[in-house]
N, C-alpha and C positions, 0 to 999 in steps of 0.2 A: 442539691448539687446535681448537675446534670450527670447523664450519663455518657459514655465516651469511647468512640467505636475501636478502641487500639484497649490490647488488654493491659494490665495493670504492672509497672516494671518492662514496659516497650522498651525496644532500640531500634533503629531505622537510620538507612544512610540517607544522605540530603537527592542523591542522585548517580553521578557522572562517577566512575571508576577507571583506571589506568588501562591500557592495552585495546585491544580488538577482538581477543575472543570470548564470542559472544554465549557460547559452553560455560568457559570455567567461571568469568564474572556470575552468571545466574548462581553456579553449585555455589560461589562464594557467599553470596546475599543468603540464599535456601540456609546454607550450614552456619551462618554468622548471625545470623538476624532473622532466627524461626521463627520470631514470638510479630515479628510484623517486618516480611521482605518485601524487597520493591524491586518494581522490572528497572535494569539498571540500563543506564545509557552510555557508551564508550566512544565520545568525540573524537576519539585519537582514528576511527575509520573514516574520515572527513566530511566533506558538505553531504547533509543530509543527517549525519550522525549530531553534529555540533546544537547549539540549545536553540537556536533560531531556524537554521534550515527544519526541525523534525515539529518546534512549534509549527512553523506556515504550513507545515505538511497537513497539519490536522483540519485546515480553513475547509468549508466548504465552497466551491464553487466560486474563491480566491484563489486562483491557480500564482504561486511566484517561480522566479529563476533566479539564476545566479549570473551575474552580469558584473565585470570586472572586480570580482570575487566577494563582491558581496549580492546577499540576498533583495528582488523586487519584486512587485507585482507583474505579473505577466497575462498578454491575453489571452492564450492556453495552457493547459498541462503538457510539461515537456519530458526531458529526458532527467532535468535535477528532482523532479516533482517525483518522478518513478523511483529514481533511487532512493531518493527519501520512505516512499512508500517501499518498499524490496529491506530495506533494514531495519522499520522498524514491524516490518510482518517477520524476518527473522528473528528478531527480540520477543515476539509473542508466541512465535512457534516455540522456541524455547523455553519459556517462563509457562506456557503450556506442559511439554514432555516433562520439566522437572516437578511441575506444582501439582501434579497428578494425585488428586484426593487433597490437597491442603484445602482449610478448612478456617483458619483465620482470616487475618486481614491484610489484602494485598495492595500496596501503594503504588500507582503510576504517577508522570510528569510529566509537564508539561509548562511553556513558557506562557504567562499571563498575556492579555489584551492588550495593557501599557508598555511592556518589554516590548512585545508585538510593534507595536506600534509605533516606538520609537527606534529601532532596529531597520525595520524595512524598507524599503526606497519606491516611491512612488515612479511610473515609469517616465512621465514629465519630467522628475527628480526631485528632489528632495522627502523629507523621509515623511512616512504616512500621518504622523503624527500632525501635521500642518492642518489637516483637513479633517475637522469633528465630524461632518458626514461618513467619511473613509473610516476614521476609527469605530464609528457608529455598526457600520456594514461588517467592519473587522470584529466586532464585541461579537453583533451575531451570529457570524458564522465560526466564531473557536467556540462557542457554547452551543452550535448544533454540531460540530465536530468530535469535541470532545464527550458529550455524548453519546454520539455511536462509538465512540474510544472505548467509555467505560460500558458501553452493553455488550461491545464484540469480547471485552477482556472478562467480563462478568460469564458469560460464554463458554472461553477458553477454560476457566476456572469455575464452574458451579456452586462449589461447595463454601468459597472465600465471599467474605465481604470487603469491597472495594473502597478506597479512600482516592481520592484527587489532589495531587501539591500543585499548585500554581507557581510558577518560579517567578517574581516579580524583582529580577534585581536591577532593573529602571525605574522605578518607581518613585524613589525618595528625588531624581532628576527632574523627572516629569513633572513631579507637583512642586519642584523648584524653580520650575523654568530655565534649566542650568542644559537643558541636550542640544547639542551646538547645528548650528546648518551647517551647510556643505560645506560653505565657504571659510565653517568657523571664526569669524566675524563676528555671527552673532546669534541666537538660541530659541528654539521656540516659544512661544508663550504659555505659563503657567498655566498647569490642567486644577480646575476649583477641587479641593478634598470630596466632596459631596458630589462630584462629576465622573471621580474615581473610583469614588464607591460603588456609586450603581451600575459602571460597566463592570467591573469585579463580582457585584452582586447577580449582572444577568447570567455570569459564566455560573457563578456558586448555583444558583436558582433552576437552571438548566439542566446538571447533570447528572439529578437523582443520588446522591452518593455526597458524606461529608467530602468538606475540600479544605487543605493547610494553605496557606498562602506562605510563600517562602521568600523572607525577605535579607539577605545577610550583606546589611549595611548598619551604618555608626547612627543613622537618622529614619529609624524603621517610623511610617505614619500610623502608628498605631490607633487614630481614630477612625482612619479612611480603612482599616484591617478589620478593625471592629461593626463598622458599617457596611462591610460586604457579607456580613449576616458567615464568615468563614466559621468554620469549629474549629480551626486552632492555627497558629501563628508561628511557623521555622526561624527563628534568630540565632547570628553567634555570639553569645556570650560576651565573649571578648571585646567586643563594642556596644554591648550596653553602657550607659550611662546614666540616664535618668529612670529611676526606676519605677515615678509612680503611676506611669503609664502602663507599665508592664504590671505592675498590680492590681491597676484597675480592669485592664482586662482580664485577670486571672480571678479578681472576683465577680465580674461579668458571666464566666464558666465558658472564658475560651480556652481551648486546650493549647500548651504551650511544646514547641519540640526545639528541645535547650540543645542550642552546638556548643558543645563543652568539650570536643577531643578536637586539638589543632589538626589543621588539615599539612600541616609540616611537623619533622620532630624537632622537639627539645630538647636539647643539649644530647643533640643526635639518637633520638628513640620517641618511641611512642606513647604517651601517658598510659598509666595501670589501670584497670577498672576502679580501683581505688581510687585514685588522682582523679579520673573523671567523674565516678560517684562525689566526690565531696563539694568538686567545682557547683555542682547542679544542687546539693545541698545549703552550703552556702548562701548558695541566692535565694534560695528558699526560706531559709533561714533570715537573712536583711528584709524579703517582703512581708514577713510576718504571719505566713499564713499557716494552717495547724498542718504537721506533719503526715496526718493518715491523708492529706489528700494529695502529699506530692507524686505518690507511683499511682495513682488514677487518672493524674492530670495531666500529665510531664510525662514526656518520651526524647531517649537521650539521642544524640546526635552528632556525628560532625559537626564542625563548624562550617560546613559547605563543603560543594562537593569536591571530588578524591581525584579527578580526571589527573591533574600537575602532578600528584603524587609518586610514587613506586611501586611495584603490586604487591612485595610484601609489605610496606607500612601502612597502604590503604587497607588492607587484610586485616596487619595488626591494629588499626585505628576500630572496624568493624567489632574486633573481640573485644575491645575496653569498653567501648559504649556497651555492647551485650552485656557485660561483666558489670558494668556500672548500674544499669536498669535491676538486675537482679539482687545488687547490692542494698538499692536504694527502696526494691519491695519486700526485702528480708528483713528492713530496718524497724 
């Protein structure tokens, strides 16, 4: 059985947190989620903050803008490109001053090649995704970006070991052929499984550091996830289905990080560590596999991130996953 760079009884949120300030979210993650924090992101401070503007920010020598408020390529670095850069070097200054001496494992994010790609607007028009050269150029330069991501943040932090999420929630589109043109009319052309792997696998291959890929949709490719050579795979829960894809990677020895606390309450609150231990048991239990390897494998989760939430339920959502993870390595 491999071994697994998140310690044993993990929690960790998927990302994105309620509010703007970029102080208490960090103390939040630090005091909620010791055992493996992540630098957290707060879309609610807008473009630049949001999952596309702070992906393009990481492009190397891809400069984009914001042009009738969405995000394109541009022919230089401008004024969106700078604020992008200005929040998230506040977010490092930060996860620096509070992580001072931490010593575990710290998670950064970041939006994949394909999100990438299908998001952004080529300045011709229509979205980058058209052109397999463009995506080509775009693969390599978020894996020489992300990169120096993970070496400046390795840096900030000396003493932690780094992990990479890839947020790919375009993906299951993309290799559908389902992301529509401008005109929406009518949709790109199908990217081949084994086309998407290897631009996923040049980000994985580049950044020295395991990488999660995070996919929370009802149609995760769990071939094309396993083919990007990832160490472990972000799903929620709640839209699995078929499960023996999800087994066979988990006998493969990818590490799984199970979204098992709603990103909304039920029946107006927050599930209990209890309630979300057993969700993640459960399925543990239907794939069959021996119990001592589920807190090695498995790191509990969100079911995606908290940004729509309220800051105390996103709060209370953080405590049950911790609660659950320590549940489920006491077991």
């Amino acid at each position: 059985m491999p071994e697994f760079s998140w310690p044993a009884g993990a929690a960790t949120g998927i990302g994105s947190l309620p509010g703007t300030d970029v102080v208490e979210a960090q103390r939040i993650v630090f005091g909620e989620l010791p055992d493996l924090p992540h630098l957290p992101e707060l879309p609610a401070r807008g473009p630049g903050a949001d999952l596309i503007g702070r992906g393009a920010g990481f492009l190397v020598e891809l400069p984009v803008q914001l042009y009738a408020g969405r995000w394109q390529m541009s022919p230089r670095p401008g004024k969106d490109l700078r604020r992008t850069g200005d929040l998230l070097e506040r977010d490092l200054d930060q996860a620096t001053e509070q992580g001072e001496g931490f010593a575990g494992t710290f998670k950064v994010q970041a939006a994949g090649p394909w999100t990438l790609a299908a998001s952004l607007d080529l300045q011709i028009g229509g979205r980058l995704l058209r052109d397999p050269g463009a995506v080509r150029d775009l693969t390599d330069s978020l894996a020489e970006g992300l990169r120096r991501h993970v070496d400046d943040v390795r840096k900030r932090l000396p003493h932690a070991s780094i992990l990479l999420q890839l947020d790919e929630p375009s993906l299951p589109t993309v290799l559908a052929g389902q992301v529509p043109t401008e005109s929406g009319l009518s949709a790109y052309r199908a990217v081949d499984g084994p086309d998407a792997a290897t631009a996923l696998r040049t980000v994985v291959e580049a950044v020295g550091v395991p990488v999660v890929v995070h996919c929370c949709a009802a149609d995760v490719p769990w071939p094309v996830l396993r083919d990007s050579r990832a160490a472990a795979v972000a799903v929620d829960l709640s839209l699995l289905k078929d499960l023996d894809p999800v087994g066979e990677a988990i006998e493969a020895g990818v590490g799984l990080f199970a979204g098992a606390a709603p990103t909304s309450p039920v029946d107006g609150r927050a599930l209990t560590g209890k309630q979300v231990a057993e969700r993640v048991t459960t399925l543990w239990s239907r794939l069959g596999f021996p119990a001592a390897r589920l807190a090695e494998q498995v790191v509990v989760t969100p079911a995606c991130g908290l940004a729509g939430a309220s800051e105390p339920y996103a709060r209370a959502v953080l405590t049950a996953c911790r609660e659950a993870g320590r549940r489920i390595a006491e077991a």
